[in-house]
N, C-alpha and C positions, 0 to 999 in steps of 0.2 A: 550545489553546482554540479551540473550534470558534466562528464567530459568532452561532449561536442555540443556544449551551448553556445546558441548564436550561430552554429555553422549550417548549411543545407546541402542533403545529400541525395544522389542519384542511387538508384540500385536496380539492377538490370536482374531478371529473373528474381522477382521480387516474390514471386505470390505461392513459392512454396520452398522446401528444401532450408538451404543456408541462406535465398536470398530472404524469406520470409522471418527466419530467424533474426538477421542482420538490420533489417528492416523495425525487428519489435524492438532491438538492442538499441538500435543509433536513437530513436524517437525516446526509448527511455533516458537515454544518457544525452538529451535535449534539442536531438540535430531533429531541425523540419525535412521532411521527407518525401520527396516523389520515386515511387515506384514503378515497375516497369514489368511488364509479360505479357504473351502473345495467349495467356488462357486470364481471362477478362474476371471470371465471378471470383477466382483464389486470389487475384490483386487486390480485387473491390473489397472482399473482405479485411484482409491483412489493413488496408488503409483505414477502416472501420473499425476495427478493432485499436488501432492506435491511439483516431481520433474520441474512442469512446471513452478512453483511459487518458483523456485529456491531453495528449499528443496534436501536431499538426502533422498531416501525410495526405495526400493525395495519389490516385493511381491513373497511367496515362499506357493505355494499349499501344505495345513496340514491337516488330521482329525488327532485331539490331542487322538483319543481313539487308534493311532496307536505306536509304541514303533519306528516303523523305521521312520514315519513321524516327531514325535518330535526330534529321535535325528539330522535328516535333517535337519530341520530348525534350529535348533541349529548351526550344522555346518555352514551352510549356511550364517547367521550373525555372527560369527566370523571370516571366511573367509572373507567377504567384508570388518568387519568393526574392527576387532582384537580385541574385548570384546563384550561384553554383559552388559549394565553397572542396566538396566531396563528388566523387565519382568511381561507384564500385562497379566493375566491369563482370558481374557472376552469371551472367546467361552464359548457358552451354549444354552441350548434349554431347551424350558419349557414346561411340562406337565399339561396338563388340566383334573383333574379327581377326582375323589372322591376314596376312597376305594372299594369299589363296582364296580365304573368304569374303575380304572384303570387294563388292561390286565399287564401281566408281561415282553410285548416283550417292550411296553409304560419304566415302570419300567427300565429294564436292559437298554433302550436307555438314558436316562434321567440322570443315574447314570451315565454310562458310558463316556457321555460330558461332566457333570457338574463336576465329582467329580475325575474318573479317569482321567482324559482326564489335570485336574490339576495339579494330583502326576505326569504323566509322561510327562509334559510341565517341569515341577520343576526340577524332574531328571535330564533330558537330560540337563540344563541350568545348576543344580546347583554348577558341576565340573569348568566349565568356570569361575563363579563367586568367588567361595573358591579359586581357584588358584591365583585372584587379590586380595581377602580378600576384597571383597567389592561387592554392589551390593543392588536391591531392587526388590521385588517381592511383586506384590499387584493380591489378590486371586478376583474374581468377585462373592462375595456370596449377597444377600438380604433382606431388611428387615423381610422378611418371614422366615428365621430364629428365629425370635423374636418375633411373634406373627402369630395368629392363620388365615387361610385365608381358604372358602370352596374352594374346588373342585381342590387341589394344591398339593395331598398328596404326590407324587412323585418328584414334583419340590420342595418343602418345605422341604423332607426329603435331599434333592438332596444339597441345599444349607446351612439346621443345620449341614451338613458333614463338607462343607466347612468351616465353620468356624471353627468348632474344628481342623481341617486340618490347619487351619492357625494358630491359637494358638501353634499347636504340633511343626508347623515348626519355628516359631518364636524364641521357645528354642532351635530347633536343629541347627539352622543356626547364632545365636547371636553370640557364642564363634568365626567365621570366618565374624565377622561386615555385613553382612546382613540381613536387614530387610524387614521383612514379615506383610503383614498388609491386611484386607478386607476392600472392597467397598460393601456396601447396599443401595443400592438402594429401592426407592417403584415403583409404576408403573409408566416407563419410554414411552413414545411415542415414539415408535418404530414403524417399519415395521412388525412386528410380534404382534405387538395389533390391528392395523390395521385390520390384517387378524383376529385376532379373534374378534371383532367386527363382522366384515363381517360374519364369520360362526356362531357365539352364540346370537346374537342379530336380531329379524326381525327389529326397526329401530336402525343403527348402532350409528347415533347421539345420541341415549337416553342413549344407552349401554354408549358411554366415556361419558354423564351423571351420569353416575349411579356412574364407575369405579372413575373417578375425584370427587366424593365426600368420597372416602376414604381415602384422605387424607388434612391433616387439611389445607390445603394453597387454596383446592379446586380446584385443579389442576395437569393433569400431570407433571412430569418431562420429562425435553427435552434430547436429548444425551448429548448436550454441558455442561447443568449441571452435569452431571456424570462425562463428559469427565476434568471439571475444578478439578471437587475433585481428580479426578487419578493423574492431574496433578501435585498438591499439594503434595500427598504420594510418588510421585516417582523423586521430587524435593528434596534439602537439607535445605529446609524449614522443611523439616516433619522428618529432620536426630535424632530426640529423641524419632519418635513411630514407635512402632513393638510389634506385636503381638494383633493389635487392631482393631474394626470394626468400617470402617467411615462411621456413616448412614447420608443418604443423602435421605430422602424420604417422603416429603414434609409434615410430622407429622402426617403416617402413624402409626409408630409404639410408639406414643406420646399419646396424651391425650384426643384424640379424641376416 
């Protein structure tokens, strides 16, 4: 018995990073799965790969800043799968900048993934879910919420939103049994640190040097680690929190 057997879940930023990880995790531990990203052949894959290993998954091209794209994919997984039982919110992009440095087109994009791009994933899903009285919705916000980082001022405003966003929805959605909850993460090895290594550091080794000692374990986090804690929140292990931030960010935002 897999831990989300029976249940079907959403994941935004599906086709690489944590959402691809989380994606091969929930299909393992039995949840059917549509996927979701604006770069089409990493989705298609990821879904193919699931259903090779005898998973169900399907992948459904979204930009979540879109009002007609979310309610698509919406449809879209309850047409295949006649609910929605899961909804992971991890599409995002991060800004690299200071106040000085950041332009306002940076700004409006950054907000527009992180923070709209969640109200109107939520929307679109959260009729489906009320109508069963049931349901889970975990927001992809950041340690960075909780303490201070240079040169992040748009991704950090980007992700204190979310959390208060989750908070707000956590009372709005209790009275019809769904819970609402964030994941935080600290800096995860991804393909998107990767690249900035590459561009902000002349040697790139030294840079995740540098980045891996901010947090106390001395080490990045992988996706899989993230991908277990989502697992956790969107399981009925976790059927007593809502409205809560689960940090997972290797003592980041601790005592270091």
């Amino acid at each position: 018995m897999g831990r989300l057997d029976g249940k079907v879940a959403i994941i935004t930023g599906g086709a690489s990073g944590i959402g691809r990880a989380s994606a091969l995790l929930f299909a393992r531990e039995g949840a059917r799965v549509t996927l979701a990203d604006v770069e089409r052949a990493g989705g298609e894959e990821v879904a193919a790969m699931i259903t090779e290993k005898g998973g169900d998954a399907t992948f459904v091209p979204c930009d979540v800043t879109s009002p007609r794209d979310t309610a698509r994919l919406a449809r879209a997984a309850v047409e295949r799968y006649q609910a929605i039982d899961v909804l992971f919110n991890n599409a995002g992009i991060a800004g690299v900048g200071s106040t000085e440095e950041t332009d306002e087109a940076l700004w409006d994009q950054v907000m527009a993934v992180n923070v709209k791009g969640i109200f109107l994933m939520t929307k679109a899903v959260a009729p489906y879910m009320i109508q069963r009285r049931r349901g889970v919705i975990i927001n992809m916000a950041s340690s960075i919420a909780f303490v201070g980082l240079a040169r992040r001022v748009s991704y950090a405003a980007s992700k204190g939103a979310v959390m208060a966003m989750t908070l707000s929805m956590a009372v709005d959605f209790a009275k019809h049994d769904i819970r609402v909850n964030a994941i935080c993460p600290g800096t995860i090895h991804t393909p998107f640190v990767d690249r900035y290594l590459q561009e902000s550091y002349a040697d790139p080794a030294e840079g995740l040097a540098e980045i891996s000692r901010r947090q106390l374990m001395g080490r990045l986090g992988s996706a899989e680690d993230v991908a277990h804690a989502a697992l956790y929140v969107a399981s009925d292990e976790a059927a007593f929190m809502t409205g809560a931030p689960l940090i997972i960010d290797g003592g980041l935002s601790g005592t270091k």
